[in-house]
C-alpha positions as CSV (number, residue, x, y, z in Angstrom):
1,X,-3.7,-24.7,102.2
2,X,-3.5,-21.8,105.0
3,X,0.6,-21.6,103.9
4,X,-0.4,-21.1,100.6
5,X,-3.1,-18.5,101.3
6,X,-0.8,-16.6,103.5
7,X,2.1,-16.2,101.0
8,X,-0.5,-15.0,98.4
9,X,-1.2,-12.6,100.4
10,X,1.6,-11.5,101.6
11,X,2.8,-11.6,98.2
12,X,-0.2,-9.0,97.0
13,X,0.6,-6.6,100.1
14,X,4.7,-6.3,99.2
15,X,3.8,-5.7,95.5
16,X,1.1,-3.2,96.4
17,X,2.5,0.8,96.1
18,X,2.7,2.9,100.0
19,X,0.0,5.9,100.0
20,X,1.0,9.2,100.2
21,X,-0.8,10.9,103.3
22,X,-1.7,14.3,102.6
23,X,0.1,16.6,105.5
24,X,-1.1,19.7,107.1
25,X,1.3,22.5,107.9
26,X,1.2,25.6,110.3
27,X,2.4,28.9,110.6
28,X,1.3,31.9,113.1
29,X,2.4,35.2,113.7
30,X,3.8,36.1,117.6
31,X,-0.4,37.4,118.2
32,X,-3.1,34.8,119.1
33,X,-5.6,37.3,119.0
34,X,-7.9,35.9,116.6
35,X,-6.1,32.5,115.3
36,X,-8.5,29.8,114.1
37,X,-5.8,27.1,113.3
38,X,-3.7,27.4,116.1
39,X,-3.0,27.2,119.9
40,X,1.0,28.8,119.6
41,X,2.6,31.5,118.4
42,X,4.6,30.8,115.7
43,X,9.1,29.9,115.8
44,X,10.7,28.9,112.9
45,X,12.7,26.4,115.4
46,X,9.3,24.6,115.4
47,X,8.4,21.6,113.3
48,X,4.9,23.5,112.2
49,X,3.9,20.3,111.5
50,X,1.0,21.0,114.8
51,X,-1.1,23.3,115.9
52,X,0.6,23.7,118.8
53,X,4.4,23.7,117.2
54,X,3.7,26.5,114.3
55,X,6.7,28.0,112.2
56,X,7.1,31.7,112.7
57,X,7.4,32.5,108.8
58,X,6.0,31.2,104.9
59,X,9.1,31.2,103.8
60,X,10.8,29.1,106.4
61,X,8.0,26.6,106.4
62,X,8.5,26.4,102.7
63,X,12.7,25.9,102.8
64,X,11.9,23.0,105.2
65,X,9.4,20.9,103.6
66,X,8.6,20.8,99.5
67,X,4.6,20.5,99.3
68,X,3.1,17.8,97.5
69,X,-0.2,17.0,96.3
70,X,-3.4,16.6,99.0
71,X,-0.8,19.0,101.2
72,X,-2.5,21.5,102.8
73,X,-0.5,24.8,104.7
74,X,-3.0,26.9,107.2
75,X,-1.8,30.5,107.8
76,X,-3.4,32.0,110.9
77,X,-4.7,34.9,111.7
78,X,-2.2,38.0,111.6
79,X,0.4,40.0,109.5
80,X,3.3,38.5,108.0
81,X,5.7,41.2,106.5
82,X,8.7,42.2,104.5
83,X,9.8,38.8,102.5
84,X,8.3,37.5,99.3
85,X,6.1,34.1,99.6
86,X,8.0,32.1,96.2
87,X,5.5,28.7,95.8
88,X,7.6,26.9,92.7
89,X,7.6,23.8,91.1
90,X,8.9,21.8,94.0
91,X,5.8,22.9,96.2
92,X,2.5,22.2,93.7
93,X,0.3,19.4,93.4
94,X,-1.3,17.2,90.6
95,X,-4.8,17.4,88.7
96,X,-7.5,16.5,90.8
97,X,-5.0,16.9,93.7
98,X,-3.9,20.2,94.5
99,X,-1.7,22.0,96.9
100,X,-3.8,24.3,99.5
101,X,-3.0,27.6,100.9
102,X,-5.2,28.8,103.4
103,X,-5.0,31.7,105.3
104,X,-7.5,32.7,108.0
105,X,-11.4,32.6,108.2
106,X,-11.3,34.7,110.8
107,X,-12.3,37.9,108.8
108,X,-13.5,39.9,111.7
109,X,-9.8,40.0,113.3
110,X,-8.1,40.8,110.2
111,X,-8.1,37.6,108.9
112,X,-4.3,36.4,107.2
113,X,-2.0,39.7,105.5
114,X,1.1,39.1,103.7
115,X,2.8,42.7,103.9
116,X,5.8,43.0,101.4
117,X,6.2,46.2,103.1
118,X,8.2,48.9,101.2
119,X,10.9,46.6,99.6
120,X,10.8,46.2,96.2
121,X,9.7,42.5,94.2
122,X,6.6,41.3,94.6
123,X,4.3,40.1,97.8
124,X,3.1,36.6,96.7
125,X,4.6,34.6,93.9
126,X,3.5,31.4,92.3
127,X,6.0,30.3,90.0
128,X,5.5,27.2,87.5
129,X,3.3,25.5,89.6
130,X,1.0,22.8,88.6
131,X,-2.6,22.5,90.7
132,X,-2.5,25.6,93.9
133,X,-5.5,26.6,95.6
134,X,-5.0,29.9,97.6
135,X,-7.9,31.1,99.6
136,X,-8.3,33.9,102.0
137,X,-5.1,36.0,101.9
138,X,-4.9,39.9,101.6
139,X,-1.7,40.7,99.9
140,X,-0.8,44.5,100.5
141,X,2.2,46.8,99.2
142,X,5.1,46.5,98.0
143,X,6.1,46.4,93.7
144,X,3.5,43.7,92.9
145,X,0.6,41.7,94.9
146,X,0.3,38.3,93.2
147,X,2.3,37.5,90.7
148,X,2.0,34.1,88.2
149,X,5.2,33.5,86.9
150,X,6.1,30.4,84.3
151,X,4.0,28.0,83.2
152,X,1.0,27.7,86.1
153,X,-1.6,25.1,85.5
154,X,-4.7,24.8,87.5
155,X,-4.3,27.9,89.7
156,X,-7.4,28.8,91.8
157,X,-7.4,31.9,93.7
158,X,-10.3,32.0,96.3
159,X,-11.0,35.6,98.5
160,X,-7.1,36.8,97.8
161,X,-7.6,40.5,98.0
162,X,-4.8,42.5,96.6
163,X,-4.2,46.3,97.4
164,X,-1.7,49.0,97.6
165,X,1.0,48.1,95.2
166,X,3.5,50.9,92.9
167,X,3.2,48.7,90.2
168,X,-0.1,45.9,89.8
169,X,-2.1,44.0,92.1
170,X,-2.4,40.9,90.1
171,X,0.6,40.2,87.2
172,X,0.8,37.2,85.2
173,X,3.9,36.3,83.0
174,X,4.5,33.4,81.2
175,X,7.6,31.8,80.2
């Protein structure tokens, strides 16, 4: 009888699917002053997979790992400049279980500023993405601030403040 109730369950376990466990990802600037998320500065050589191990730059973190639902990438405190931040298709989420970009709560040191600087193309870009929440960002110069590009479903912008552009601080354009 126990041999039986052991395969059984053993049997249940290998048909059962593996979770998913949501990840958290880091990035700083090179200035502590003010960060809430972590206890580096920030080099792309990291893993930015810790507090303590942040990637330098958006853009790396997001060439390195594809986002997936329950995902969640903290921004710290501090200016990140001259490059568009392109969140497609291989980087959203699912109903009910959404990608999250957070930047800094720390509002009193300036809180989290993507700066396209004074290149041309726009500062943040979300492009055919399915369930993105992006919270506390200020997005400043450059041709456009955020711009929805594609088919975007379930896109939730929370405190983005967008400022400064020669063309539109929020565009939308669907394919």
């Amino acid at each position: 009888m126990r041999k039986v109730i052991g395969s059984a369950a053993f049997c249940l376990c290998l048909g059962m699917a593996p979770v998913a466990r949501a990840a958290i990802y880091y990035v700083n600037d090179l200035n502590p002053t003010g960060d809430v998320y972590c206890s580096a500065v920030g080099n792309d050589a990291n893993a930015g997979t810790n507090p303590a191990a942040p990637k330098l730059t958006i853009t790396n973190l997001l060439a390195t790992y594809a986002l997936v639902g329950g995902d969640t990438l903290l921004i710290d405190t501090g200016s990140y400049s001259n490059y568009e931040v392109l969140v497609t298709a291989a980087d959203d989420g699912t109903a009910g279980n959404p990608v999250v970009i957070q930047g800094s709560t720390n509002f009193a040191a300036g809180g989290t500023v993507l700066d396209r600087g004074q290149f041309g193309g726009p500062t943040f870009t979300l492009s055919s993405v399915e369930s993105v929440i992006v919270r506390n960002l200020t997005v400043v110069r450059g041709l456009r601030g955020v711009a929805l590009q594609g088919s975007n479903k379930n896109i939730l912008l929370e405190r983005v403040t967008a400022r400064g552009f020669s063309l539109t601080a929020f565009y939308s354009e669907f394919g």
